[in-house]
N, C-alpha and C positions, 0 to 999 in steps of 0.2 A: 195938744199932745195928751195922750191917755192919764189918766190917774190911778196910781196903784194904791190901794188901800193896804196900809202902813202907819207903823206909828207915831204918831202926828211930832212927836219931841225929837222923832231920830230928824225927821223930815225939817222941821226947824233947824237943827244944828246944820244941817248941811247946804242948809239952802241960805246959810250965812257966807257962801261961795268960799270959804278956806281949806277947805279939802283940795282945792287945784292951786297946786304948787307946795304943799305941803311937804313930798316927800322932796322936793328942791333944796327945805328949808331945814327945819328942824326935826323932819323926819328922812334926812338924806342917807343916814347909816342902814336905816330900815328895807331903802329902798337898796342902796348898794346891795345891803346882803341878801334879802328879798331874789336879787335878778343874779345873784354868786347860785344859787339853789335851787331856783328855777332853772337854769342853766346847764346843771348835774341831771336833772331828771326827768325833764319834758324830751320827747320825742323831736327828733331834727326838723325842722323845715322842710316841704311845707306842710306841717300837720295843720291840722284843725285845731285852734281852740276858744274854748267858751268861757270871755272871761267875765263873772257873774258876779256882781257885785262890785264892777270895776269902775267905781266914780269915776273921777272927769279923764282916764282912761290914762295916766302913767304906764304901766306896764303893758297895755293893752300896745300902746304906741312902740315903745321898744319891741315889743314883740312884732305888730308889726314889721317895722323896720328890718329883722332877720330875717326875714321871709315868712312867718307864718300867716296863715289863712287865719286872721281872729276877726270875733263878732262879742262887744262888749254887751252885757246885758244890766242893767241897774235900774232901783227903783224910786229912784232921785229923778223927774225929770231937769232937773236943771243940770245933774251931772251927764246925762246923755244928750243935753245940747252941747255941752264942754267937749266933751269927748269927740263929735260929728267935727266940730270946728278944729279938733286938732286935726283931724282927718282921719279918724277910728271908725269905723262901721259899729256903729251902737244902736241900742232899739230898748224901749221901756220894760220891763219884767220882774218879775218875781221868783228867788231861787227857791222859792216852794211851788211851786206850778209852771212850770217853763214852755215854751212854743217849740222848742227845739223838739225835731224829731228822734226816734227811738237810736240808738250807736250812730247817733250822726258826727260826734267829737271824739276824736282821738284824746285830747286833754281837758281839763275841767280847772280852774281853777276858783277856789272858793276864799277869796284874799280878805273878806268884810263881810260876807252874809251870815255868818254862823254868832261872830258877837254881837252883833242887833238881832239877835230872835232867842230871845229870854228864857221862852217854854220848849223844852225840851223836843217836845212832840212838833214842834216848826222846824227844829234843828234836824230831828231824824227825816222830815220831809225835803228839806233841802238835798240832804246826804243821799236822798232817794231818789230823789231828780236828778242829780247829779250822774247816782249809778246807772238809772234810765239813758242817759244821752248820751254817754260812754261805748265808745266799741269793745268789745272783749279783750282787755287787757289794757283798757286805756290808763292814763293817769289823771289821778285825783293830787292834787297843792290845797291846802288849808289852811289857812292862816288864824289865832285864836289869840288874844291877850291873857295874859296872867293872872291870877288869882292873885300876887303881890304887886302888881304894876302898880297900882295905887297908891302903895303904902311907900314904893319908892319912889312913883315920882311924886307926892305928897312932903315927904324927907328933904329932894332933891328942890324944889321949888317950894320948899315952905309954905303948900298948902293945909299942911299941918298944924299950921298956929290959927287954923280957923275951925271954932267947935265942929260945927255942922259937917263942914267936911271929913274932921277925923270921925264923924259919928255915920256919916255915908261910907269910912271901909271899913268899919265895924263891922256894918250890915254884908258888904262883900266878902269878906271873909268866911261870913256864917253861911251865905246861901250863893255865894257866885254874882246874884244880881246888884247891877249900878242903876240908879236911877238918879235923875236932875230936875226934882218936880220944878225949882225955882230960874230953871233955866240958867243959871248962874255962867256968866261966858266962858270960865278960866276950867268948868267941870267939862267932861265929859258928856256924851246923853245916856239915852236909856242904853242897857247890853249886858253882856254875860260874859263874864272873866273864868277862864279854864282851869282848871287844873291840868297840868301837862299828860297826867297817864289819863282823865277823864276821857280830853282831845281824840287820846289815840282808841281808846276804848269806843268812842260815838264811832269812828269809823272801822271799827271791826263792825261791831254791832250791826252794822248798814251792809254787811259783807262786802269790805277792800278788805281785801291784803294789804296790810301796815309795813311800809317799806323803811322808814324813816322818819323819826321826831327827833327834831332840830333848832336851838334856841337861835332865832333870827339877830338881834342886837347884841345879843349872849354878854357878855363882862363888857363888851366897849359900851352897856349902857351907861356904865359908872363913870367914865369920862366927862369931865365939865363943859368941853364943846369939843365934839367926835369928829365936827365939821374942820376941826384946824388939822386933823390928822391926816383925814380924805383928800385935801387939797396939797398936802408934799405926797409925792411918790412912794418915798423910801419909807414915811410914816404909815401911808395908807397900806401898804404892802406888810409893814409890822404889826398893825391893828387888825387886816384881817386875817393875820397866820394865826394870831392870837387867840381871835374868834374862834376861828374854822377847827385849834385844836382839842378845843372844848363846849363845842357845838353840843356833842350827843352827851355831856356828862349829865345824866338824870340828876344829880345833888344838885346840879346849878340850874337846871331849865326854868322852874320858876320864879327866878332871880331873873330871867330875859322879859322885856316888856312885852316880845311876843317873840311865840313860836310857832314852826311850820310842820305839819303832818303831812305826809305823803302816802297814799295808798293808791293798790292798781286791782281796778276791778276782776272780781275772780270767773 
């Protein structure tokens, strides 16, 4: 299988195989609300869509499954043998140069390409790719972490009482970037933590129309385990009315470990 040339630390962490099953796991609120918002605002079945960046193909597969025509793209190859095996139509790439042809996608979705590409001028490339494969009036999903994700989940897991780490969201704070020269397994890797109006601003910039910024985990991040809520009905049902009602409060978005931008090409 082809090699995309990427950066060797992202490529490391992932090829640690924990990305598949993750959002099963400890990232299940994420994914709930993740597919509560794609839901709202992707085009019915059977569109087109390109899901780019979509490691070992979660959402790619649920989509699926409603009927859409998806074709996951990712620059892991070990996540696009995951994904083939789930039975996703996947193929190696890169969201700054893509093979897909010009409005061949009705949807785009950009769930992980935009926080692994640190410099800016990769992120307006992706954005740009993205508006290239797009039909006129397609829709653009973006997903972006926080600029405080760190510090709370830091707090929240008492990564906090290790210098180096509080000295790694020092440095995030000041310029957006994470990096994990020591590989450290409990850190993160390389990536670029948003500010929520910066998010929505990269995708003006790239000319979308910005339809919605929306904090994904929003307050149920604070929860000690979100997963005991998910699993009664009448819980899950009050966690995410909870969410959903203060989804768009800009005071709080940077408080959600990520949020989701929506834009439709103009």
């Amino acid at each position: 299988m082809q090699r995309i040339e990427f950066d060797d630390d992202i490529t490391a962490f992932y090829d640690r195989g924990e990305e598949a099953g993750r959002l099963d796991d400890w990232g299940r609120l994420e994914r709930v609300r993740t597919q509560e918002l794609l839901g709202r605002v992707l085009p019915p079945p059977p569109a087109t869509v390109l899901d780019i960046g979509g490691g070992p193909g979660a959402y790619a597969v649920w989509l699926a499954g409603l009927g859409y025509d998806v074709t996951l793209i990712d620059p892991v190859a070990l996540h696009v043998e995951q994904a083939r095996a789930a039975g996703v139509r996947a193929e190696l790439g890169d969201a700054r140069a893509l093979d897909a042809t010009d409005e061949s996608a009705d949807a785009v979705l950009l769930l992980g390409p935009l926080y692994h590409l640190p410099d800016a001028a990769d992120r307006r490339a992706a954005l740009a790719e993205a508006r290239r494969v797009l039909r006129p009036g397609g829709v653009l999903a973006v997903a972006a972490i926080s600029r405080f994700a760190s510090t709370i989940d830091g707090l929240l897991k008492r990564y906090l009482e290790d210098p180096e780490f509080e000295a790694a969201i020092q440095r995030v704070l000041q310029s957006g970037g994470h990096t994990n020269p020591t590989r450290h397994p409990r850190w993160f890797t390389t990536a670029y933590f948003h500010l929520p109006d910066e998010l929505a601003g990269e995708l003006s910039a790239a000319s979308f129309d910005v339809s919605a910024l929306l904090a994904v985990e929003g307050v149920g991040a604070f929860l000690g385990d979100a997963n005991e809520w998910l699993e009664d009905p009448d819980r899950r049902a009050v966690l995410l009315r909870a969410i959903a009602r203060t989804e768009a409060e800009p005071s709080l978005l940077g408080a959600s470990p990520h949020f989701l931008a929506v834009g439709h090409k103009r």
